[in-house]
CHARMM internal coordinates of N, CA and C (Angstrom, degrees):
IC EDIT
DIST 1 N 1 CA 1.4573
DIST 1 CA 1 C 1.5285
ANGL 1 N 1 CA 1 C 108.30
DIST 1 C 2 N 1.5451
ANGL 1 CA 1 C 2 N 123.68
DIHE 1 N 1 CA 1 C 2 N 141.50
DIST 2 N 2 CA 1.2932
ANGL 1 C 2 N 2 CA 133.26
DIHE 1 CA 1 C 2 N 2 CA -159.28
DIST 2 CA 2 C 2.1505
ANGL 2 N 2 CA 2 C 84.25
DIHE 1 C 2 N 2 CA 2 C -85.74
DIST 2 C 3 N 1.2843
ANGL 2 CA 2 C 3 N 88.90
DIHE 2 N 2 CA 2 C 3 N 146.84
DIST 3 N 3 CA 1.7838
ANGL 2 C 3 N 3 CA 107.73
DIHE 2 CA 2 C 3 N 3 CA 162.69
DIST 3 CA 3 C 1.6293
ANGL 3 N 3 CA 3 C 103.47
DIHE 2 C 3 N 3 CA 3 C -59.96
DIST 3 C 4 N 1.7508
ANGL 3 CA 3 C 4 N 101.30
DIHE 3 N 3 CA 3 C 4 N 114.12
DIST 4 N 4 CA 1.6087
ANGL 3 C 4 N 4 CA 96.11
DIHE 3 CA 3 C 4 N 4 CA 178.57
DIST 4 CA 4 C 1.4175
ANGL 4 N 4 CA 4 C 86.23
DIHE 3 C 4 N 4 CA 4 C -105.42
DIST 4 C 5 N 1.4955
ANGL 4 CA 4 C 5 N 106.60
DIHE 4 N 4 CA 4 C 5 N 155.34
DIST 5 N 5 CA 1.0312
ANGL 4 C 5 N 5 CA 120.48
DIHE 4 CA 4 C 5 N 5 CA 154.05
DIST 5 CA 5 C 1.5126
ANGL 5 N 5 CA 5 C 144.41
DIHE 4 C 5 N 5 CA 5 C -96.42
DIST 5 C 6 N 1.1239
ANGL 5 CA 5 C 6 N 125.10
DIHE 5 N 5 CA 5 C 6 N 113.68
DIST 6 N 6 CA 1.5165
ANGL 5 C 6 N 6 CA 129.20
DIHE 5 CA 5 C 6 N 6 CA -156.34
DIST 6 CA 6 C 1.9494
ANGL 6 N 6 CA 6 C 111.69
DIHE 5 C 6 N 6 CA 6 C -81.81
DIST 6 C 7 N 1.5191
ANGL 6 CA 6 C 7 N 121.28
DIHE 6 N 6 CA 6 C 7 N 152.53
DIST 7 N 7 CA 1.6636
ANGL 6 C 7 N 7 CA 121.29
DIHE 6 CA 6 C 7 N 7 CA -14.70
DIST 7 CA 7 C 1.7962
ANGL 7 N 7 CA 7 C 89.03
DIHE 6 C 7 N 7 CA 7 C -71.16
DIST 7 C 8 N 1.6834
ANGL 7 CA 7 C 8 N 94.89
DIHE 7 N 7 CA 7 C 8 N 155.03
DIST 8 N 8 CA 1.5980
ANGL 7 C 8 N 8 CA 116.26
DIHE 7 CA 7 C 8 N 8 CA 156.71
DIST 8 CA 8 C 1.9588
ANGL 8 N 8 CA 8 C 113.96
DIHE 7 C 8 N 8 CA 8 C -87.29
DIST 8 C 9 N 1.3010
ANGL 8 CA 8 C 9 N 86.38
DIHE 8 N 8 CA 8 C 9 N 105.14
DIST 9 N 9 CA 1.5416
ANGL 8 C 9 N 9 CA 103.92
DIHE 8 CA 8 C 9 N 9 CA -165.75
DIST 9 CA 9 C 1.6718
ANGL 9 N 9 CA 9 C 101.28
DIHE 8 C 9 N 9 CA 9 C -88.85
DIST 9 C 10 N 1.3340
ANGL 9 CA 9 C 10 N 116.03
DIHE 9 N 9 CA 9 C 10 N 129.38
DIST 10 N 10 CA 1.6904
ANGL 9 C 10 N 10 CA 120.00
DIHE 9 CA 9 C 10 N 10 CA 168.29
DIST 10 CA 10 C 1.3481
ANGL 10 N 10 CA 10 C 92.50
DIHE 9 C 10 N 10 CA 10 C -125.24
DIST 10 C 11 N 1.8849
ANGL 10 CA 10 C 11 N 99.00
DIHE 10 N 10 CA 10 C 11 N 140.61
DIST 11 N 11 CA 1.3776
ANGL 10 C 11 N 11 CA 102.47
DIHE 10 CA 10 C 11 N 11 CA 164.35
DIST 11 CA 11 C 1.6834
ANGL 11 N 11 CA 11 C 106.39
DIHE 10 C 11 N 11 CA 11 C -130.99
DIST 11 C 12 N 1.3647
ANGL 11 CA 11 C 12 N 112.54
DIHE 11 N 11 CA 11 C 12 N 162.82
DIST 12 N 12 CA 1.3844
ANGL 11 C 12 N 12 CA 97.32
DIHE 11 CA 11 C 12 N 12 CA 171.96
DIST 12 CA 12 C 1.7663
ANGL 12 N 12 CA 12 C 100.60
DIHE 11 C 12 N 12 CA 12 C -156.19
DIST 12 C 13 N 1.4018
ANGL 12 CA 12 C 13 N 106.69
DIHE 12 N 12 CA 12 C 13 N 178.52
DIST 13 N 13 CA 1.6505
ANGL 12 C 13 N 13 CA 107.49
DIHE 12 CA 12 C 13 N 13 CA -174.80
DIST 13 CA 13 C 1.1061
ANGL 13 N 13 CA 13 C 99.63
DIHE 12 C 13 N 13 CA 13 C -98.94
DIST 13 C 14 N 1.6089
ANGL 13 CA 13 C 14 N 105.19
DIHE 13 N 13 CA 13 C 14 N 144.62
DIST 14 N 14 CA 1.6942
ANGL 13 C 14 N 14 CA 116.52
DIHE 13 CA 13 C 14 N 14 CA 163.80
DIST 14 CA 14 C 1.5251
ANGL 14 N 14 CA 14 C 103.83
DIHE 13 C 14 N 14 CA 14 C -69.76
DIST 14 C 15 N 1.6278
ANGL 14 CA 14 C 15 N 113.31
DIHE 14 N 14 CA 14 C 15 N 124.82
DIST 15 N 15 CA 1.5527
ANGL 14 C 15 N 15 CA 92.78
DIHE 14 CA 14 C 15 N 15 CA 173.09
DIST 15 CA 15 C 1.8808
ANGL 15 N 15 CA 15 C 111.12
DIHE 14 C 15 N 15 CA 15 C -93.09
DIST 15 C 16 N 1.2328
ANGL 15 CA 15 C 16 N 99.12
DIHE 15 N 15 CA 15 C 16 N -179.63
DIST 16 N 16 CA 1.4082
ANGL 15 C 16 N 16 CA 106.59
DIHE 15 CA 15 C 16 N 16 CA -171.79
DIST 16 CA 16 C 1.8011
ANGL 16 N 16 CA 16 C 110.88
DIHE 15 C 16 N 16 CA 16 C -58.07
DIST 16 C 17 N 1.2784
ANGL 16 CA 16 C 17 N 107.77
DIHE 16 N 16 CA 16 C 17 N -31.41
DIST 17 N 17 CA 1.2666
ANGL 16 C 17 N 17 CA 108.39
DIHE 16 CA 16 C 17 N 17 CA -172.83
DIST 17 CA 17 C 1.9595
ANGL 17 N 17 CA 17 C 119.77
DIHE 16 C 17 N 17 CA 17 C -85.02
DIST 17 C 18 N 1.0682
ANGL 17 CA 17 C 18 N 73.14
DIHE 17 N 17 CA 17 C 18 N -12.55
DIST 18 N 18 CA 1.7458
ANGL 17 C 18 N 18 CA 76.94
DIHE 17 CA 17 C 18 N 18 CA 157.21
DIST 18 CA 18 C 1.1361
ANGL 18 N 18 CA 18 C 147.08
DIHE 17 C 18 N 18 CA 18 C -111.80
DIST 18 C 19 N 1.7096
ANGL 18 CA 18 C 19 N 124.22
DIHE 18 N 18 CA 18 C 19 N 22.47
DIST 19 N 19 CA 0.8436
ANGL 18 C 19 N 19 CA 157.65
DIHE 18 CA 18 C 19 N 19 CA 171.81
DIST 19 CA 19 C 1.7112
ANGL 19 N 19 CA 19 C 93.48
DIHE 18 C 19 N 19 CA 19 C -91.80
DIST 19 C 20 N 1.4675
ANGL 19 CA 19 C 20 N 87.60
DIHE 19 N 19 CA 19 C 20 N 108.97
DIST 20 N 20 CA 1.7699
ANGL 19 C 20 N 20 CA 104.28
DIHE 19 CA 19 C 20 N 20 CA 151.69
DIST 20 CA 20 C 1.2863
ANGL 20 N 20 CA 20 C 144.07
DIHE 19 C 20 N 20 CA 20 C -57.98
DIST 20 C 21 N 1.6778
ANGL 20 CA 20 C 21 N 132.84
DIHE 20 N 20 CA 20 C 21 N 176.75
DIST 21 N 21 CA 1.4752
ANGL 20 C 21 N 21 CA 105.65
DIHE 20 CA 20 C 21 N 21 CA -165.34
DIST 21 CA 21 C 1.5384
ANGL 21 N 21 CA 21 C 91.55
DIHE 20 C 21 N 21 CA 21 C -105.75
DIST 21 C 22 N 1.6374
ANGL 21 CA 21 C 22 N 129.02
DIHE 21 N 21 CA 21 C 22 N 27.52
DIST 22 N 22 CA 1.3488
ANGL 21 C 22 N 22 CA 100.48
DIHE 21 CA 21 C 22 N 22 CA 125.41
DIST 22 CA 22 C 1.3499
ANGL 22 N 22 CA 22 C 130.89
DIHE 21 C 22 N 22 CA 22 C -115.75
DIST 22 C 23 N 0.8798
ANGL 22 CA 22 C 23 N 88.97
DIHE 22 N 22 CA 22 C 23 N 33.77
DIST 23 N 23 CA 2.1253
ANGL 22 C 23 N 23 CA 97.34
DIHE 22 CA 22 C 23 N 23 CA 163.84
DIST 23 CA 23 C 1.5763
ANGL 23 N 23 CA 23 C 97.63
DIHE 22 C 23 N 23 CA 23 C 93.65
DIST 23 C 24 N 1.3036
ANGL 23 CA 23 C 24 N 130.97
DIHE 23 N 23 CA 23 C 24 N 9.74
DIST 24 N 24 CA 1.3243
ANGL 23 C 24 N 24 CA 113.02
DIHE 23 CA 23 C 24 N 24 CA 177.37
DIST 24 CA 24 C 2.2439
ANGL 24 N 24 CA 24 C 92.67
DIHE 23 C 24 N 24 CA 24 C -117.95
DIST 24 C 25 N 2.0959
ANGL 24 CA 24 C 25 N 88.41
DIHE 24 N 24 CA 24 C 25 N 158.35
DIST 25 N 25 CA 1.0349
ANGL 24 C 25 N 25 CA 80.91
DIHE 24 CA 24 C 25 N 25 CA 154.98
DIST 25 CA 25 C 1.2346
ANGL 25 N 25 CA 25 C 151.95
DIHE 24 C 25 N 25 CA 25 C -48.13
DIST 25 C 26 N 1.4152
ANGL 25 CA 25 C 26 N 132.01
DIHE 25 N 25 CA 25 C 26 N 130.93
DIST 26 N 26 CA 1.8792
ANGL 25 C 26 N 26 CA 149.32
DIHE 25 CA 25 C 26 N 26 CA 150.63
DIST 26 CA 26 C 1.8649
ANGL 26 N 26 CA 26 C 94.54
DIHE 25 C 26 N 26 CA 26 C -14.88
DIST 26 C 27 N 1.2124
ANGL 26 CA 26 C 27 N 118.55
DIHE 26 N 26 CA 26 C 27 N 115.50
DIST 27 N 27 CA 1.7130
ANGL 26 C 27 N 27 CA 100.07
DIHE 26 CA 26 C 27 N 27 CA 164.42
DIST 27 CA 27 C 1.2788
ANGL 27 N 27 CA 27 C 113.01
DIHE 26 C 27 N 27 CA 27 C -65.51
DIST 27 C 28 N 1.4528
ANGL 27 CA 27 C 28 N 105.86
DIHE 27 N 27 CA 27 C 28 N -17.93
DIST 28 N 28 CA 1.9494
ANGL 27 C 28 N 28 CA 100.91
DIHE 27 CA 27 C 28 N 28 CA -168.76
DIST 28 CA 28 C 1.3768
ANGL 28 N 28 CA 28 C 78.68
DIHE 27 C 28 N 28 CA 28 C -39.97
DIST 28 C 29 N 1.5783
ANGL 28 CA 28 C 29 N 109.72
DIHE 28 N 28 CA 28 C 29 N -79.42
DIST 29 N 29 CA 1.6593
ANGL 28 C 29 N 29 CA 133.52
DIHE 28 CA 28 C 29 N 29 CA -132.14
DIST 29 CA 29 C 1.9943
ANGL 29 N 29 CA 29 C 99.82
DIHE 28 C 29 N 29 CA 29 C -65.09
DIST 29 C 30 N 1.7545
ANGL 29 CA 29 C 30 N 114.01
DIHE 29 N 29 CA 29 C 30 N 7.57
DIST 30 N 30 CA 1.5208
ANGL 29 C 30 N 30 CA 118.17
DIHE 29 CA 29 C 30 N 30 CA 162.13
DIST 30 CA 30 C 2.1983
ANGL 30 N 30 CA 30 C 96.64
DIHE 29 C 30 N 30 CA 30 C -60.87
DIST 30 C 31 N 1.5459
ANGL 30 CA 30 C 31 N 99.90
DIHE 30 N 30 CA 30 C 31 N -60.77
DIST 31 N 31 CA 1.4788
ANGL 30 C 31 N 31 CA 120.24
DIHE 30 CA 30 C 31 N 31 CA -151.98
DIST 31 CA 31 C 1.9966
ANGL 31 N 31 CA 31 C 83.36
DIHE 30 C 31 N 31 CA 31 C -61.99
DIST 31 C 32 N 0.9381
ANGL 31 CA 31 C 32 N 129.31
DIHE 31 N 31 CA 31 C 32 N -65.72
DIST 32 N 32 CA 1.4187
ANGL 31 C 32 N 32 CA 140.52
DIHE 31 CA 31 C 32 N 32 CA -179.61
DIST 32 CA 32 C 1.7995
ANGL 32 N 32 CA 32 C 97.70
DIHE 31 C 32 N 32 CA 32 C -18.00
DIST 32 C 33 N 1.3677
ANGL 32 CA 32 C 33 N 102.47
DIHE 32 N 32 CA 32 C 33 N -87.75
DIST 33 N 33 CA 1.4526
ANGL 32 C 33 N 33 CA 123.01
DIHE 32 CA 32 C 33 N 33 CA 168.74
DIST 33 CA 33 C 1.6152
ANGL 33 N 33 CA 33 C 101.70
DIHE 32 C 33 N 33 CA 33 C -15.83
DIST 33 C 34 N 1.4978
ANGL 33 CA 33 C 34 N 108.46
DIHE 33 N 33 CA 33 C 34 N -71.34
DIST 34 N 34 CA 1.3472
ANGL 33 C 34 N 34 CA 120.73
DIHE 33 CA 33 C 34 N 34 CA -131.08
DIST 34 CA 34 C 2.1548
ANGL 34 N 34 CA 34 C 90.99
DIHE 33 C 34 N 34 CA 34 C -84.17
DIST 34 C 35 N 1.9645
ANGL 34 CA 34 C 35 N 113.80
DIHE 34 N 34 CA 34 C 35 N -4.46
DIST 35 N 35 CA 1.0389
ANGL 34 C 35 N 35 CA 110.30
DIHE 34 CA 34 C 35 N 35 CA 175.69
DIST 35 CA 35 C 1.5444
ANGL 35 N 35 CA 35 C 117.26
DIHE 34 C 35 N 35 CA 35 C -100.50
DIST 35 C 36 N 1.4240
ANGL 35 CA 35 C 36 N 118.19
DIHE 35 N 35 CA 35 C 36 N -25.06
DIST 36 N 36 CA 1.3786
ANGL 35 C 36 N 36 CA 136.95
DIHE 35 CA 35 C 36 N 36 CA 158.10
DIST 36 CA 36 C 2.1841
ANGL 36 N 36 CA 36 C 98.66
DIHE 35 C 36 N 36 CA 36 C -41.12
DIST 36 C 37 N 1.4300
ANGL 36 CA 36 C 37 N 71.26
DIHE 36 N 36 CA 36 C 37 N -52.77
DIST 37 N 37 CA 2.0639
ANGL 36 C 37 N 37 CA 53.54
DIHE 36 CA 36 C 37 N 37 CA -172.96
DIST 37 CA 37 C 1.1133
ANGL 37 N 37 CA 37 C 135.98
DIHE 36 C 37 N 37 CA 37 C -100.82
DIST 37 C 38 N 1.5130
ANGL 37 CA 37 C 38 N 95.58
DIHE 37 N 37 CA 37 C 38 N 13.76
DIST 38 N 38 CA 1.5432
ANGL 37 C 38 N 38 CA 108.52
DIHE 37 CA 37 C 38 N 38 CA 153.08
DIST 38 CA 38 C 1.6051
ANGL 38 N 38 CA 38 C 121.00
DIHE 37 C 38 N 38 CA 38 C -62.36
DIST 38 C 39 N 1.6295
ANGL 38 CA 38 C 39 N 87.55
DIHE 38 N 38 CA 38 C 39 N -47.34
DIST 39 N 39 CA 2.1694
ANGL 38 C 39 N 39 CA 99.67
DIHE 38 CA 38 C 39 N 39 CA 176.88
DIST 39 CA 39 C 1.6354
ANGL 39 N 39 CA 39 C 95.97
DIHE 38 C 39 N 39 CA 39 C -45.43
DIST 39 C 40 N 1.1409
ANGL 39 CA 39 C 40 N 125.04
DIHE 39 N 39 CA 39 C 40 N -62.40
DIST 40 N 40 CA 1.3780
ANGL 39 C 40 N 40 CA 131.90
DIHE 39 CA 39 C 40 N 40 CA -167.98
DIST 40 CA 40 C 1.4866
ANGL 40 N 40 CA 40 C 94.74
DIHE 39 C 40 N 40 CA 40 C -44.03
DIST 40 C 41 N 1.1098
ANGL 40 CA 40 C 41 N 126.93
DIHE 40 N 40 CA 40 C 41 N -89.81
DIST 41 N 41 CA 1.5875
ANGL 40 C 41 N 41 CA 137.07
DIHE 40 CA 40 C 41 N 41 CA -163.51
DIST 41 CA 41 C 1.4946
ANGL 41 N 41 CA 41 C 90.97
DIHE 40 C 41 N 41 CA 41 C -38.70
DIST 41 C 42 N 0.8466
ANGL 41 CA 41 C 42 N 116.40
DIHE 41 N 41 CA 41 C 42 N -88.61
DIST 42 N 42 CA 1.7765
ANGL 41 C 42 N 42 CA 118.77
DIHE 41 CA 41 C 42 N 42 CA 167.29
DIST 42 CA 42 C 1.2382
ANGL 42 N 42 CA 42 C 114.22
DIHE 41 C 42 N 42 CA 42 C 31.61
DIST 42 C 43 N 1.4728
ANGL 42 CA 42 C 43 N 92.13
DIHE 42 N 42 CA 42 C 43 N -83.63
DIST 43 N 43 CA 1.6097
ANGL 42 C 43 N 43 CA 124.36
DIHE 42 CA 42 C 43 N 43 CA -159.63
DIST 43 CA 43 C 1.8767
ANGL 43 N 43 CA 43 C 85.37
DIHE 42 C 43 N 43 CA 43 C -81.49
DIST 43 C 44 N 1.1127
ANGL 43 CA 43 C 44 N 125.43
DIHE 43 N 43 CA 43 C 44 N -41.65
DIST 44 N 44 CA 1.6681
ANGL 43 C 44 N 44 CA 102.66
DIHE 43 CA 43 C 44 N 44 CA -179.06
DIST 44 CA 44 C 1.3741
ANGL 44 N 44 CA 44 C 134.53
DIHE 43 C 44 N 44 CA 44 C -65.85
DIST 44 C 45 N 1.8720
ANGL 44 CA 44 C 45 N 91.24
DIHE 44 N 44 CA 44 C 45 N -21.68
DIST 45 N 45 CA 0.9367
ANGL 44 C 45 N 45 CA 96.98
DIHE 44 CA 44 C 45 N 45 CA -178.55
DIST 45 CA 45 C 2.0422
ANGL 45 N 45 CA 45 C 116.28
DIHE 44 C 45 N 45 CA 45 C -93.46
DIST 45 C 46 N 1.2004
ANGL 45 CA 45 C 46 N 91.40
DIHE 45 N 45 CA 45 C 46 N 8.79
DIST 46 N 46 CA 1.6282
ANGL 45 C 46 N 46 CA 97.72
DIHE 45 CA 45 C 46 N 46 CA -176.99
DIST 46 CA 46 C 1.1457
ANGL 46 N 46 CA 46 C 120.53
DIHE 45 C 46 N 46 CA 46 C 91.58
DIST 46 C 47 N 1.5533
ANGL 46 CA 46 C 47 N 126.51
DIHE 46 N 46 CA 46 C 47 N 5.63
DIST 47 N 47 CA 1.3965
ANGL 46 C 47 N 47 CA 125.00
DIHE 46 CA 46 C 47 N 47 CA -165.53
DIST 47 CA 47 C 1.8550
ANGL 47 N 47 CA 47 C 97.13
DIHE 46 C 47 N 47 CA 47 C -113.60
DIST 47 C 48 N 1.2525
ANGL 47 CA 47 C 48 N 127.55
DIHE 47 N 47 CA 47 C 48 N 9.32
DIST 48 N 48 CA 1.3876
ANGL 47 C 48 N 48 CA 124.69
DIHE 47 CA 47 C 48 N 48 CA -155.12
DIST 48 CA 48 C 2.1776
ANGL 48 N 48 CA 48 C 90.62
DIHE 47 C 48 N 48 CA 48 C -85.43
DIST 48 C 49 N 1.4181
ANGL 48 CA 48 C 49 N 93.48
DIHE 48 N 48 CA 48 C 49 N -163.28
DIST 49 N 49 CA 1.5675
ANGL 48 C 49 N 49 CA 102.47
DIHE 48 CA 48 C 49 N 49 CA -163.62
DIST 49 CA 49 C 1.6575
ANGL 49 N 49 CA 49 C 88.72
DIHE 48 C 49 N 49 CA 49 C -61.54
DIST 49 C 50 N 0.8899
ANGL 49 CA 49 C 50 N 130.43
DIHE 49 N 49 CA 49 C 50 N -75.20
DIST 50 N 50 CA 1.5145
ANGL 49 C 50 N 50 CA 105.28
DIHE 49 CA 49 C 50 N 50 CA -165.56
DIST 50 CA 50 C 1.6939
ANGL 50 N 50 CA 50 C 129.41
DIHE 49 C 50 N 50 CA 50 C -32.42
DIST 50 C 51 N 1.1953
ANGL 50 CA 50 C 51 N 84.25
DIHE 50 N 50 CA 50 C 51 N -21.69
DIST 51 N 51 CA 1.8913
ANGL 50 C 51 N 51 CA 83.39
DIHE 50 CA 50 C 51 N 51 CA 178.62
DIST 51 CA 51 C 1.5174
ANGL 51 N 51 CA 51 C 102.26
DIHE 50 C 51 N 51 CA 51 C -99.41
DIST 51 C 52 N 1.6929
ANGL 51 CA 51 C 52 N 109.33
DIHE 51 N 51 CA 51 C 52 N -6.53
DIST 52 N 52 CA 1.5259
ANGL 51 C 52 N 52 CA 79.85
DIHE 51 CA 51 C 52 N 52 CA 159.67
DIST 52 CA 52 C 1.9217
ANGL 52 N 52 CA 52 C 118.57
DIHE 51 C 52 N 52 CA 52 C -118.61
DIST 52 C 53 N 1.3293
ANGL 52 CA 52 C 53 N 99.64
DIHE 52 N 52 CA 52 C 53 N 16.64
DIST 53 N 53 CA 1.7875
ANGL 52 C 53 N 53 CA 99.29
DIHE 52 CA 52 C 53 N 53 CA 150.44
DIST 53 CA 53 C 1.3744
ANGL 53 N 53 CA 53 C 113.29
DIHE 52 C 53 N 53 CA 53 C -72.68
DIST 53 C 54 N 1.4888
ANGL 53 CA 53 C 54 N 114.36
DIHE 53 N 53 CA 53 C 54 N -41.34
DIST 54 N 54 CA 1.3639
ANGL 53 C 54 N 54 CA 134.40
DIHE 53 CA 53 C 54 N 54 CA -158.50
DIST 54 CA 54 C 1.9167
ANGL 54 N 54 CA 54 C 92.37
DIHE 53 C 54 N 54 CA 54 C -50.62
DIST 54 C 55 N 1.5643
ANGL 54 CA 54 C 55 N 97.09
DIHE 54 N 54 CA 54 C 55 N -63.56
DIST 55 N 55 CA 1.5864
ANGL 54 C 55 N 55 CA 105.38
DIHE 54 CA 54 C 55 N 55 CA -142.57
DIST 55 CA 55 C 1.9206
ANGL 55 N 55 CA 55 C 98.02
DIHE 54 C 55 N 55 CA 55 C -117.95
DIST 55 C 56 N 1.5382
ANGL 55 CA 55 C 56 N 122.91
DIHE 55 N 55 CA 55 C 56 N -5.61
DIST 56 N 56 CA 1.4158
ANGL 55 C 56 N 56 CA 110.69
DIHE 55 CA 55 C 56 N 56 CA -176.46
DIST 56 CA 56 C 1.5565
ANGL 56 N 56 CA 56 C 120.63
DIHE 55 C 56 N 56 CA 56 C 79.74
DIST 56 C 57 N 1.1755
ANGL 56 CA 56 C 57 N 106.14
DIHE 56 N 56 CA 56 C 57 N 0.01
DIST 57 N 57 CA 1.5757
ANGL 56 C 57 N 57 CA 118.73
DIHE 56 CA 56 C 57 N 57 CA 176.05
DIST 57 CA 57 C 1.3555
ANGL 57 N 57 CA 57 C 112.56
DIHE 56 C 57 N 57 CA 57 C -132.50
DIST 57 C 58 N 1.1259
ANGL 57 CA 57 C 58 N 104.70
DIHE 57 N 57 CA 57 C 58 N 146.30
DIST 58 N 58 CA 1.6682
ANGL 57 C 58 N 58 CA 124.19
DIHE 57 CA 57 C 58 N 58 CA -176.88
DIST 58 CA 58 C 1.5795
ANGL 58 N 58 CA 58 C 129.06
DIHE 57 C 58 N 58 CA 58 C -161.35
DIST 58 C 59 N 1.0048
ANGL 58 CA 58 C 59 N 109.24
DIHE 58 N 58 CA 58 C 59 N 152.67
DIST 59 N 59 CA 1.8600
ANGL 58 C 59 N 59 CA 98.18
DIHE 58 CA 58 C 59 N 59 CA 178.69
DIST 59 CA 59 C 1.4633
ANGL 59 N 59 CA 59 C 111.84
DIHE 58 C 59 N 59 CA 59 C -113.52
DIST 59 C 60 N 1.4665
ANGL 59 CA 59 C 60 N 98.12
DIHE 59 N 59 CA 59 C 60 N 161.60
DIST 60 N 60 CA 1.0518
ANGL 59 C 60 N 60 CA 125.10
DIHE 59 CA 59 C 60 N 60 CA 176.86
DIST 60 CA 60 C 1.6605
ANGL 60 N 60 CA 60 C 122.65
DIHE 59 C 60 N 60 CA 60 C -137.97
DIST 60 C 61 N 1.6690
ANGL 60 CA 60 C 61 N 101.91
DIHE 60 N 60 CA 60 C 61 N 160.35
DIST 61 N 61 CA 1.7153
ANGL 60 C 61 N 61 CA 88.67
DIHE 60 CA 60 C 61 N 61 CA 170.43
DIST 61 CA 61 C 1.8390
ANGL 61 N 61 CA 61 C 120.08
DIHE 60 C 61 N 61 CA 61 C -99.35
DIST 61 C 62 N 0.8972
ANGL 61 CA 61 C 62 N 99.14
DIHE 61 N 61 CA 61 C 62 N 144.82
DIST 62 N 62 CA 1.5363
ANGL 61 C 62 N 62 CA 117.07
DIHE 61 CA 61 C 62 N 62 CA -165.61
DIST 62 CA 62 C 1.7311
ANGL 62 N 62 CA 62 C 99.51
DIHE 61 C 62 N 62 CA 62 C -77.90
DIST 62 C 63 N 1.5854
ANGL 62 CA 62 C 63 N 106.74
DIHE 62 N 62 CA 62 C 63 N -51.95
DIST 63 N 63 CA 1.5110
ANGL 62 C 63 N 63 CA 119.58
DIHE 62 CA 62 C 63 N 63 CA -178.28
DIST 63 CA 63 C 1.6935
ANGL 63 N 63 CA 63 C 109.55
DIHE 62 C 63 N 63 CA 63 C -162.33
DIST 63 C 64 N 1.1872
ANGL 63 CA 63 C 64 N 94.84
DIHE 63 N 63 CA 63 C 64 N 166.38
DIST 64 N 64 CA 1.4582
ANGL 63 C 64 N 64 CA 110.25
DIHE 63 CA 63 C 64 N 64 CA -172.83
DIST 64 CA 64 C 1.8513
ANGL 64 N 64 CA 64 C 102.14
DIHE 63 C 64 N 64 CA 64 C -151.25
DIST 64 C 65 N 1.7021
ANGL 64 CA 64 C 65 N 96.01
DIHE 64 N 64 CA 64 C 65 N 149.20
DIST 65 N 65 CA 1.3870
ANGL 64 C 65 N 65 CA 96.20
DIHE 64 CA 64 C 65 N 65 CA 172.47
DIST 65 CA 65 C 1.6948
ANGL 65 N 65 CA 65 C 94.17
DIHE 64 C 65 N 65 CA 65 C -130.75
DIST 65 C 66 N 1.2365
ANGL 65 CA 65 C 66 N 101.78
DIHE 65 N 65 CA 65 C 66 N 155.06
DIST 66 N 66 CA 1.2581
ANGL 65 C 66 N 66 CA 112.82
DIHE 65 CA 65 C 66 N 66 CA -166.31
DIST 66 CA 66 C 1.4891
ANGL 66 N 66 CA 66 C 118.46
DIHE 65 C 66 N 66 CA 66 C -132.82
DIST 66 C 67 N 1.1346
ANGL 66 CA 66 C 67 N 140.89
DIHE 66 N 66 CA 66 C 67 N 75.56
DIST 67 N 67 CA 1.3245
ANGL 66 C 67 N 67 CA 158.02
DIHE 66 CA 66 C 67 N 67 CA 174.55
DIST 67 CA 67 C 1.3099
ANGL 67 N 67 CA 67 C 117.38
DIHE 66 C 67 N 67 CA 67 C -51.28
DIST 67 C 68 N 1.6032
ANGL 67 CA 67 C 68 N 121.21
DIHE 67 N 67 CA 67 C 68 N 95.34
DIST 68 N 68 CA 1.3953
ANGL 67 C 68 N 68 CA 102.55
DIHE 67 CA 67 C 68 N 68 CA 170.13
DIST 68 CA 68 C 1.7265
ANGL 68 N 68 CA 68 C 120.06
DIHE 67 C 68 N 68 CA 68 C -114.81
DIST 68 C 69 N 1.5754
ANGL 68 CA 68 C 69 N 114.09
DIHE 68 N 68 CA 68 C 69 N 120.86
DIST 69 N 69 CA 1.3364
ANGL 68 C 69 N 69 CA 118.45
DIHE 68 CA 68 C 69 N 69 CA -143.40
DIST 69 CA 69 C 1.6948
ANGL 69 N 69 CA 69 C 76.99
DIHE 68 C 69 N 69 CA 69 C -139.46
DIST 69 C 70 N 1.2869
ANGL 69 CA 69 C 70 N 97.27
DIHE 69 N 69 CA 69 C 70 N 130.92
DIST 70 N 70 CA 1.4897
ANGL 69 C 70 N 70 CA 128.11
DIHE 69 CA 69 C 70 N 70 CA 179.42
DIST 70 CA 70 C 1.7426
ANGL 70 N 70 CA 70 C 107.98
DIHE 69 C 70 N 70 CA 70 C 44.57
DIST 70 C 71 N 1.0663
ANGL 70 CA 70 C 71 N 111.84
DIHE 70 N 70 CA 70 C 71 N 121.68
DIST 71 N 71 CA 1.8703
ANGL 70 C 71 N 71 CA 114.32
DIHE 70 CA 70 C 71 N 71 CA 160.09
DIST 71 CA 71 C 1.4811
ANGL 71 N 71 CA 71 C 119.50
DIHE 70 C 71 N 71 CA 71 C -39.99
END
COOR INIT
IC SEED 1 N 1 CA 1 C
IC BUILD
């Protein structure tokens, strides 16, 4: 496994279409976000699609809880 370097930071843009009609983000598009940077970690961490052409195994998430506490 390659030397990661800590924290592994993802950022990404809110797009226009997920903004609700009161001006805050869609929570769907929280879980969206929050699976994009899993691929990232993934792949830093060595487990992304190449390791699973490589070897036939790969992960995934089973479940998630999602807390949304203060705007």
């Amino acid at each position: 496994m390659n030397d990661i370097a800590f924290p592994i930071v993802y950022e990404a843009s809110v797009l226009p279409e997920w903004i609700d009609y009161n001006g805050h983000m869609n929570l769907a598009y929280y879980v969206v976000v929050f699976d994009q940077a899993t691929d990232v970690l993934y792949d830093r961490l060595g487990v992304g699609i190449p390791y699973r052409d490589a070897t036939g195994n790969s992960c995934f998430t089973v479940e998630t809880h999602t807390i949304y506490e203060q705007e």
